[in-house]
N, C-alpha and C positions, 0 to 999 in steps of 0.2 A: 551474590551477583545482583546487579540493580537492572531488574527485567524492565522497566518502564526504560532506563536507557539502550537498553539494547533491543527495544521494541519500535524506540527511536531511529537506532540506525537501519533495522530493519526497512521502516518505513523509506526512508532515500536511499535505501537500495532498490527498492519495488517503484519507487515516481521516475529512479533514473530508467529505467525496466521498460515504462510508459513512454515517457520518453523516447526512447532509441524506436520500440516497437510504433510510435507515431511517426518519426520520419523515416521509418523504412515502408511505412503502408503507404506516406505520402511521394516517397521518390518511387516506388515499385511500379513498372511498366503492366507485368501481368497481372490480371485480373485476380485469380488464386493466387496469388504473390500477396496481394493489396488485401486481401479475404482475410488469410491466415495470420496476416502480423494485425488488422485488425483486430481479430479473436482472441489475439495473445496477447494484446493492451487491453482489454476487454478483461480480461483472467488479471492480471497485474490491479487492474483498480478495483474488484473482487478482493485481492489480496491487499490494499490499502485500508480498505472498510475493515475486513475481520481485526487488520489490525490496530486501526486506530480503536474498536471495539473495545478489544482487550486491554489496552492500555485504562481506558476510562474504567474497565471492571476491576484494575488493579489500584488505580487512585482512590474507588468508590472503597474496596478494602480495607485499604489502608488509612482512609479516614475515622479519627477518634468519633464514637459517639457521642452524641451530645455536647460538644464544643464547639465555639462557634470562633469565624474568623476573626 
């Protein structure tokens, strides 16, 4: 399986994630309404870091030593 692409797709799963959770904190009337989808786009871009992380520690693997572009 080629985990950098499907580290990819993971990735626009979690921005669409951010997404939705940003206009539901921005239409949401209640205060704890607006709080909690806050917190949960908050956790989603948490989840966009680890994985763009991992992707970069799988590129940096995967590169040959000592050869250059």
């Amino acid at each position: 399986m080629d985990w950098i692409n499907f580290l990819k797709i993971m990735l626009v799963d979690e921005k669409c994630a951010i997404a939705k959770y940003k206009q539901a904190a921005a239409n949401a009337k209640d205060a704890d309404l607006k709080k909690m989808f806050t917190e949960m786009m908050g956790e989603e871009v948490v989840h966009v870091q680890i994985i763009e992380g991992k992707i970069e520690q799988i590129k940096k693997k995967a590169k040959p030593i000592g050869k250059k572009k």
